[in-house]
Each structure stands twice: as C-alpha cells, then as structure tokens.
Steps between C-alpha positions, in 0.01 A plus 500: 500500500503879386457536104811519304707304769735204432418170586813273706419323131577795299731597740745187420474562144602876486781449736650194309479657159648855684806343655584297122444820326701732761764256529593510131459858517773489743701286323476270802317235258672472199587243183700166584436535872462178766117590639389298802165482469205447844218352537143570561221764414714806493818339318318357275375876297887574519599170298232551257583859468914370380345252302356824339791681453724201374209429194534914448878453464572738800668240699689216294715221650331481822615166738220455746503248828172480643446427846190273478340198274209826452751733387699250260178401307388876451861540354488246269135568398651879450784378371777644716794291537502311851902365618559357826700719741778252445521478139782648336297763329410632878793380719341500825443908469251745371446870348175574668235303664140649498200316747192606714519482862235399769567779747775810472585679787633857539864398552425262142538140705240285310282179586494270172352192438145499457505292185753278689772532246726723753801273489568554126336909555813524799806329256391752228507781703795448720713431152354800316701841460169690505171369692181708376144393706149620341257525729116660550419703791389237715856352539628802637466426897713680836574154631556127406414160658121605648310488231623326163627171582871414517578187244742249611600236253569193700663138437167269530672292802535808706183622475420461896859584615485825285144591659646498817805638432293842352298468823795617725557788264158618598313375156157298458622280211184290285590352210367578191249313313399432124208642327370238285711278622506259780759533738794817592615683214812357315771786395669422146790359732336225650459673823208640726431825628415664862308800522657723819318816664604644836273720711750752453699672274836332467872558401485383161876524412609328824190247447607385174841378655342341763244310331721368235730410783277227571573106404208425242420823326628576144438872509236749646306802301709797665716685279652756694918450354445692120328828487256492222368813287074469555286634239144484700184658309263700681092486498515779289750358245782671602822290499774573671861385565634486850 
C-alpha cells in the first residue's frame, strides 16, 4: 500500500465520524431525534461518534433503537438511550437511521447482512424518514449478487425447502456456519441464515420480492425500496456523500 493511504480500517472510521459530523451540520441529525442505529464494523464508529456528541451536549434527548444485541450493548455501555420500535417513545417510526452496508451499487440497491442482524437493519430502515449508509471504498461495486453473498434469514424447518426454492432463481445457497461455535450461525431471532451468490449479476429490486415471496424465509439482505444518502471514504481520506 502507497505511503499516506487509508486503510479499509481507517477508512470505516473517517467515514462514520464524517457522516455524524456532516449530518448535524446539516441539521439532518439534531437534539430529541429517533436514531436507528446498524450493526457491524462501520456502524459501530458512527454510534460511538453520537455517544460523543450527546456527553458534549451537542445532541440532548436522543431515543435510539438498535438493530442488533451488538449495537444495544455498545449503547448502553455509551449510554445512549435504546427503546423498542414499538414503545411509545418511538411508535413504530424513526427520524433517521444510519448503518454500513456489505455492497452499494451505482443505482444505491444494497446487500446487508453480513453480521446476520439484517432483519432488525431492514425494519429500521424501511420505517426511517432518512436512511444514511457509511461505507469504505471497497463496498462501492457495479453489480450485486456475484461476489458478496446474499443473506437469507430462514425459519429452521425450511431450511431444505428454502435451498431449493433459491436454486430455481439461479442461486448456490450454503448455509452459514459459526466461528467458535459448533453448528450454523443463530440470528438474534432464533433463525438461520443462507448465504446466496449467482454466477451473474442479478435484478436486485425484483430479487428481493421474489425471494421473500418464498414460504420459509423471514427476510433477505436486499434493500433496494428506500434510497439511502452514502457517505463512503476514499484511500486517500476523502469522504464523500453520494
């Protein structure tokens, strides 16, 4: 790697704290505000970076539903108020949700669901006014479905039903595995997850419909229906807002 360039590490980082700081620039992010809040390696900068401001007193009376077990424990350990999405305090809708993604494409479809919370990550998005995705470079791609694998949270039962099912839409479906632990990976819902890639590029708006049409799956990692704003850092530390 040239001198002076960004690592993907870096890369997270700078984007996260970017988009928190922009966004209350903008007035976008602002005091007593219901923040969905993602999960992973990327969303995880941007919660610690509110959890910066509220302590400051830039942002006060802040109502927070996170969208993973990960993301509730790093708001109470930054103490950030966590609601359900059904509490009165939320009612079901939110301000502004703010995540990572796995893959972006040009037209901003997404693939989520690497951390295998993409249930709770598509409920907070699809109920939020505003939808804002930090990303580094490498999530940037011209297509989606080849390369990064497709989640698809599944009822346990219909785990071989499901498989076939994604087989006539053209998809090699394995299911996911623990590391360090025995056995398929468990998502906080009790369910399990299939990991999808097609030898070519597909449809992801019309794919999402028709994998969710299937009997036995909860919900799949395409999130084509909201347009989010992207904040996605450069190698050379540039961030910028698409």
């Amino acid at each position: 790697m040239p001198k002076n360039e960004c690592t993907l590490a870096e890369q997270k980082i700078l984007a996260a704290r970017h988009a928190v700081d922009d966004l209350i620039r903008r007035g976008e992010l602002r005091s007593n505000m219901k923040l969905g809040l993602g999960t992973g390696s990327t969303a995880m900068p941007a919660v610690a970076r509110i959890a910066e401001h509220i302590r400051e007193g830039n942002l006060t009376g802040i109502r927070a539903v996170a969208t993973s077990f990960q993301t509730t424990i790093a708001c109470e350990d930054l103490g950030i108020p966590v609601f359900s999405l059904n509490s009165k305090e939320i009612s079901g809708e939110l301000d502004l949700a703010i995540d990572g993604a796995d893959e972006i494409s040009p037209a901003k479809h997404l693939i989520k669901g690497g951390g295998a919370a993409l249930l709770l990550e598509k409920i907070v998005a699809y109920n939020s006014a505003l939808f804002v995705i930090v990303a580094d470079s490498s999530k940037r791609v011209t297509t989606l479905g080849t390369r990064f694998a497709l989640p698809v949270e599944v009822i346990s039962e219909a785990r071989v039903s499901v498989t076939r099912a994604l087989a006539s839409l053209g998809a090699q479906a394995l299911l996911r595995e623990g590391v360090r632990k025995a056995g398929p990976v468990v998502t906080d819902n009790g369910n399990l997850i299939l990991d999808c890639v097609w030898k070519e590029a597909v449809d992801a708006y019309q794919m999402e419909e028709a994998i969710n049409q299937i009997v036995g799956v909860v919900e799949n990692g395409f999130f084509t229906r909201t347009s989010p704003i992207v904040y996605a850092a450069a190698n050379t530390g540039i961030v910028e807002r698409v």
